[in-house]
C-alpha positions as semicolon CSV with decimal commas, in nm:
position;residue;x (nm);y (nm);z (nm)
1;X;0,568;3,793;0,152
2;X;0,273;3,653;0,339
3;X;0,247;3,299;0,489
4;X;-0,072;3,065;0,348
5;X;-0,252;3,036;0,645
6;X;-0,267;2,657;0,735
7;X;-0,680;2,523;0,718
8;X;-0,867;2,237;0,878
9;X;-1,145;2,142;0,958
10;X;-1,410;1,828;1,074
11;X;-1,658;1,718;0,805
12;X;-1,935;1,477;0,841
13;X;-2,030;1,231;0,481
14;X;-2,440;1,190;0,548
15;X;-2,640;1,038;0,329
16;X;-2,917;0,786;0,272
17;X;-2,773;0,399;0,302
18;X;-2,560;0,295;-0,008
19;X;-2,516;0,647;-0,188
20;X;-2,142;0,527;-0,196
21;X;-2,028;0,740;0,111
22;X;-1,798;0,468;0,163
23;X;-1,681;0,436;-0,151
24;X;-1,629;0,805;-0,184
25;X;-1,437;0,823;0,162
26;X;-1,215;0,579;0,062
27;X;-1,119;0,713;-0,285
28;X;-1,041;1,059;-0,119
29;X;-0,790;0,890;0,075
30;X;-0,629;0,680;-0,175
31;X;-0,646;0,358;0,039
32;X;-0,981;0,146;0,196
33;X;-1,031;0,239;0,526
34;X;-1,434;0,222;0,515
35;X;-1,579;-0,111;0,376
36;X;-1,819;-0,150;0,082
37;X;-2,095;-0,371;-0,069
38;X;-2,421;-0,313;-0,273
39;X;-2,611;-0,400;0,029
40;X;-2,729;-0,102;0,230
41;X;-2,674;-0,015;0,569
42;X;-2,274;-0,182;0,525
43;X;-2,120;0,094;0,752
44;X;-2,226;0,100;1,114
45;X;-2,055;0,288;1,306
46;X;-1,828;0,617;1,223
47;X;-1,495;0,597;1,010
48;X;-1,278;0,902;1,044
49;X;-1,074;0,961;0,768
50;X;-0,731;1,233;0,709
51;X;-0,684;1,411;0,406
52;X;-0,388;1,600;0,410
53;X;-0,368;1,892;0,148
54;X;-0,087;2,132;0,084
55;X;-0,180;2,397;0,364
56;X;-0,468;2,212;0,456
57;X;-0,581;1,918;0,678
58;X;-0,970;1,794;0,590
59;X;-1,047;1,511;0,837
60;X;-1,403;1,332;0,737
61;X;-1,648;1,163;0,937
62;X;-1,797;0,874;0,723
63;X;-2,128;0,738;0,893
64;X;-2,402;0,491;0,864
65;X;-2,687;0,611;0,574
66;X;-2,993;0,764;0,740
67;X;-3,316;0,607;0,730
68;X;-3,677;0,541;0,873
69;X;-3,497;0,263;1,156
70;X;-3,713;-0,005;1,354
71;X;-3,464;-0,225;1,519
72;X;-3,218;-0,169;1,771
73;X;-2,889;-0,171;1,588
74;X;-3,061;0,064;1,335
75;X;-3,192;0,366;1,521
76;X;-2,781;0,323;1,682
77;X;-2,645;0,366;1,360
78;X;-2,888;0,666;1,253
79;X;-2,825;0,792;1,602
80;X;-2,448;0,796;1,538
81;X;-2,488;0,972;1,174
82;X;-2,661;1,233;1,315
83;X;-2,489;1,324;1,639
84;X;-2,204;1,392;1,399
85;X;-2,338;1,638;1,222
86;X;-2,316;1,860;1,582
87;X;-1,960;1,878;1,614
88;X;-1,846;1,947;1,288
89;X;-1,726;2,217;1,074
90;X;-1,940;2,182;0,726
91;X;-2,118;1,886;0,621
92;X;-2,060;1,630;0,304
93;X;-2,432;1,493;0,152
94;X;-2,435;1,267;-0,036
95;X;-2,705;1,129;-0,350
96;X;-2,732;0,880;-0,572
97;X;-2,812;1,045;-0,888
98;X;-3,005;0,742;-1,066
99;X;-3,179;0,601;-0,713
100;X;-3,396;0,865;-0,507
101;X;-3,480;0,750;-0,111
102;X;-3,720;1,033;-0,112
103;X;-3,800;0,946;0,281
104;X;-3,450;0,944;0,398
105;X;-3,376;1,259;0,173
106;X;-3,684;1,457;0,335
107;X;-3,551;1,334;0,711
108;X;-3,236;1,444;0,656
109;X;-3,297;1,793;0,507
110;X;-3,540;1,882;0,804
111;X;-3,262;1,802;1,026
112;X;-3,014;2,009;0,795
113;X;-3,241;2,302;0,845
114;X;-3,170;2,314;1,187
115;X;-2,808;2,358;1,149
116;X;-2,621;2,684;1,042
117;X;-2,312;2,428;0,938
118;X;-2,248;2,494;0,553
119;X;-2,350;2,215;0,327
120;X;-2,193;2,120;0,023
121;X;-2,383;1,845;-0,164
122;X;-2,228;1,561;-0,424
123;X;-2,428;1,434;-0,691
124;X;-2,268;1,058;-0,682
125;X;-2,281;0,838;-0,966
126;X;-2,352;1,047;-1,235
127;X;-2,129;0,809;-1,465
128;X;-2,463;0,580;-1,471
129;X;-2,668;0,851;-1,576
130;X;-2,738;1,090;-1,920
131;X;-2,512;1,419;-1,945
132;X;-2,832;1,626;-2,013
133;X;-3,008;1,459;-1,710
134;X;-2,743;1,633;-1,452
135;X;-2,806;2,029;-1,489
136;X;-3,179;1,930;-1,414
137;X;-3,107;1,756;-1,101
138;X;-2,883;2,033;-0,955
139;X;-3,158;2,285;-1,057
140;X;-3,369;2,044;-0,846
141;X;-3,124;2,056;-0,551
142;X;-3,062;2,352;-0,586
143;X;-3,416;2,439;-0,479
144;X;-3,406;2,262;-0,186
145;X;-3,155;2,352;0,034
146;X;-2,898;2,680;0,049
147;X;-2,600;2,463;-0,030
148;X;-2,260;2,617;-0,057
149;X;-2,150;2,436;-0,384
150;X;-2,372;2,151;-0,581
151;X;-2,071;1,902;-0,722
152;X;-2,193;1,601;-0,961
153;X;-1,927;1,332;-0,884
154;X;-1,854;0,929;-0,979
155;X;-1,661;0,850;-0,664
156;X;-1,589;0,503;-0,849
157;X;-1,468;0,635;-1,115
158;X;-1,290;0,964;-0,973
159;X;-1,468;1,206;-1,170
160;X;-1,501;1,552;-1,048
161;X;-1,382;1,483;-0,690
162;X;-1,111;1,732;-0,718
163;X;-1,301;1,985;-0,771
164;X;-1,544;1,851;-0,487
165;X;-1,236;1,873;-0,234
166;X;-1,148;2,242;-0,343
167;X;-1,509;2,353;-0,270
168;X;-1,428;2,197;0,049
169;X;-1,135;2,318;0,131
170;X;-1,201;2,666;0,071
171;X;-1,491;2,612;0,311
172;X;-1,240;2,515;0,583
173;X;-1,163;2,786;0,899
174;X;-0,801;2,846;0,971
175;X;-0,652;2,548;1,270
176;X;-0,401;2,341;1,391
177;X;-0,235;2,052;1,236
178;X;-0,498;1,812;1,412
179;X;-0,339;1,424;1,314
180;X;0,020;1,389;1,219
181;X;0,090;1,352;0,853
182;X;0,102;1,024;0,833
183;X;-0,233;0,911;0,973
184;X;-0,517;0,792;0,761
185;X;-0,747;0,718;1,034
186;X;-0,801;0,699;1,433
187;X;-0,922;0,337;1,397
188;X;-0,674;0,104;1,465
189;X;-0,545;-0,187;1,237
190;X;-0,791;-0,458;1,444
191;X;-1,114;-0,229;1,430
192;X;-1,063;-0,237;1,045
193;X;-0,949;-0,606;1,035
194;X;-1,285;-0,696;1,171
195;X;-1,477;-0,460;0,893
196;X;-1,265;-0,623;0,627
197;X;-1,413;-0,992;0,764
198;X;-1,787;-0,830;0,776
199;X;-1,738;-0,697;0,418
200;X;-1,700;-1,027;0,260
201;X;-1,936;-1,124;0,441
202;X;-2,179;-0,886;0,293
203;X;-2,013;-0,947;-0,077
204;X;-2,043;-1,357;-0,025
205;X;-2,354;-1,427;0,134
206;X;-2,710;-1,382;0,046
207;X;-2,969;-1,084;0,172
208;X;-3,078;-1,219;0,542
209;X;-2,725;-1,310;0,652
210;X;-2,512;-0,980;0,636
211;X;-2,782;-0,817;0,877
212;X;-2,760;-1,049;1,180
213;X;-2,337;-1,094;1,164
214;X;-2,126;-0,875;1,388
215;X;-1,707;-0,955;1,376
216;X;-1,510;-0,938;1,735
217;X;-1,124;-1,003;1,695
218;X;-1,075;-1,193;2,009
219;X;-0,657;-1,205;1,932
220;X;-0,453;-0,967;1,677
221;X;-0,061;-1,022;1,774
222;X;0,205;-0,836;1,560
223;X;0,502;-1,092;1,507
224;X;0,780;-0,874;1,424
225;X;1,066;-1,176;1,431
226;X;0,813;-1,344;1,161
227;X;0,711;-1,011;0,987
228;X;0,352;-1,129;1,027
229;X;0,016;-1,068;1,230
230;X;-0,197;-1,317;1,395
231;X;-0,524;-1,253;1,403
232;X;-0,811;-1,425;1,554
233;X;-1,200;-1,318;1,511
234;X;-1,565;-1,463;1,607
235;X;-1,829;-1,367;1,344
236;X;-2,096;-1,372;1,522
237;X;-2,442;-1,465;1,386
238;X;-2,825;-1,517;1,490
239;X;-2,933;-1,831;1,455
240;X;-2,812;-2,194;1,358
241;X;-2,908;-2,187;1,012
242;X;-2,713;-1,905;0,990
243;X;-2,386;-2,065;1,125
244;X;-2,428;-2,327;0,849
245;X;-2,468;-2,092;0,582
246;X;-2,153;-1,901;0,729
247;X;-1,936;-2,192;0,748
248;X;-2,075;-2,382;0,368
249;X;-2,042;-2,713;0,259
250;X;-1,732;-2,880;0,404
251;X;-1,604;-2,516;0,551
252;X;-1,581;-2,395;0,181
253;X;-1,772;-2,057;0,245
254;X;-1,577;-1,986;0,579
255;X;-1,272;-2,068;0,406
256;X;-1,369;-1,800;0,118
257;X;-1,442;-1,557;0,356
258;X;-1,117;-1,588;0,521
259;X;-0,894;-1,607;0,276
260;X;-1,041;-1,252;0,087
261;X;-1,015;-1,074;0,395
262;X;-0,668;-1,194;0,481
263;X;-0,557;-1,037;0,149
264;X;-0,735;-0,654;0,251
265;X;-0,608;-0,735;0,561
266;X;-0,198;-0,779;0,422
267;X;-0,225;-0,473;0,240
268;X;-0,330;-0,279;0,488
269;X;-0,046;-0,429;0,748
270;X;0,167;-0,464;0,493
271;X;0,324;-0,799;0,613
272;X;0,170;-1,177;0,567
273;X;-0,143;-1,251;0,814
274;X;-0,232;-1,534;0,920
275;X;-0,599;-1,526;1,013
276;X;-0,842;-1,774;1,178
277;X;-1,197;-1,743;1,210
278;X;-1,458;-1,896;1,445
279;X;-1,828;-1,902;1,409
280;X;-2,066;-1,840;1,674
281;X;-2,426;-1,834;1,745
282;X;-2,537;-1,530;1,951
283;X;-2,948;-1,527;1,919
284;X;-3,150;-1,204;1,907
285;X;-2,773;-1,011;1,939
286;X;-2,933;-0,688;1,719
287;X;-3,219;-0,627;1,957
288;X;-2,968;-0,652;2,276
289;X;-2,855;-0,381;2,404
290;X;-2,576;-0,483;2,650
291;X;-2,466;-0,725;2,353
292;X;-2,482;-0,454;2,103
293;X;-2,240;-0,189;2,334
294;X;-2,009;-0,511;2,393
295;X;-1,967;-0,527;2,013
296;X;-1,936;-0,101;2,015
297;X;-2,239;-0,025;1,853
């Protein structure tokens, strides 16, 4: 009797900004490791993600959405999304079925034609959509690119990404065991701490503000005799105005902010945190580019 071969295999999740890459990442793995918000351009760096499969081992790349970029921080993150799609072994795209970005679309499938790394393309959010609108747009997408395996998914609502992750798997090459079975992610606990903070800062505050934050954690001590982390963290903003907005009337917003992240934050530890944030004003940080490394963009 033959022995399954054991599969694995690197795979990049591209896609324009807020297709739900994020959200589709994170339902894969049964646990948030990549934040979320409606607001675009939420992830900005890469998230790797382990999905361990009988026989197989499918370790994702989740990066920042493509699109046209003008400032600094931008062009970083679209840098980042597409340097990853060099080193991997097939490629994730991601759509939104109801919202076309027909100029982020048409950049990224010239720069899939220049790779011979098989494609496999989810149709994401088809649960806000008609039933008889979806065999159009695969016939669509279909036309536009040789992809191995057209998948219409809700990654909200779990729908059809099973079926996604077979089309995957089978895609994989035979390899090692790369991450031991119980890792999620290479990012350690005070990387994701700090997205946690940003996130509610995206979810809580108006459109200007999420753009110019950035989160350091300047202290993140494990108290084992307590069974609870201290964490510290700057969120670092633009301008004074900003500060205020950050902080709210009588500390009310900062305090909101805090307290929603300490409760991702818990779960994710899986002891009591006790977390205390400072605000502080950083001017022009997005267009610097020592500033911008410092924070690891």
């Amino acid at each position: 009797m033959s022995k399954t071969p054991f599969k694995s295999g690197f795979i990049a999740i591209i896609g324009a900004p807020n297709v739900g890459k994020s959200t589709l990442l994170n339902q894969i793995l049964g646990q948030k490791i990549s934040i979320t918000s409606e607001k675009p351009q939420t992830t900005r760096t890469r998230i790797l993600g382990v999905l361990h499969r009988p026989h197989a081992q499918l370790i994702f790349l989740d990066t920042p959405g493509v699109h046209q970029a003008k400032q600094t921080l931008n062009k970083r993150m679209v840098k980042v999304a597409l340097g990853a799609l060099s080193d991997v072994d097939q490629i994730l795209y991601v759509i939104d079925a109801k919202c076309r970005d027909e100029g982020s679309d048409a950049f990224l499938l010239r720069n899939l034609r220049k790779t011979k790394t098989p494609v496999t393309l989810a149709i994401n959010k088809v649960d806000l959509i008609k039933k008889e609108a979806i065999l159009p747009l695969i016939e669509t997408w279909s036309k536009r690119h040789p992809f191995h395996a057209i998948v219409p998914i809700s990654a909200l609502k779990n729908i059809q990404v099973d079926q996604l992750l077979d089309e995957m798997s089978a895609l994989l090459p035979e390899g090692p065991l790369y991450f031991p079975e119980d890792t999620i992610t290479d990012q350690p606990a005070r990387f994701i701490a700090a997205e946690m903070i940003r996130e509610k800062i995206f979810r809580l505050t108006g459109k200007e503000i999420p753009y110019s934050v950035a989160v350091t954690i300047d202290t993140f001590k494990e108290r084992p005799d307590k069974n609870r982390v201290d964490i510290e963290a700057t969120i670092h903003v633009e301008r004074d105005s900003q500060k205020g907005i950050i902080i709210g009337k009588g500390g009310a917003m900062l305090k909101k902010i805090g307290s929603m992240a300490r409760s991702d934050i818990q779960r994710m530890v899986g002891s009591q945190v006790f977390l205390k944030l400072w605000v502080r004003v950083q001017k022009n940080w997005g267009r610097n580019e020592r500033v911008l490394s410092g924070f690891g963009y």
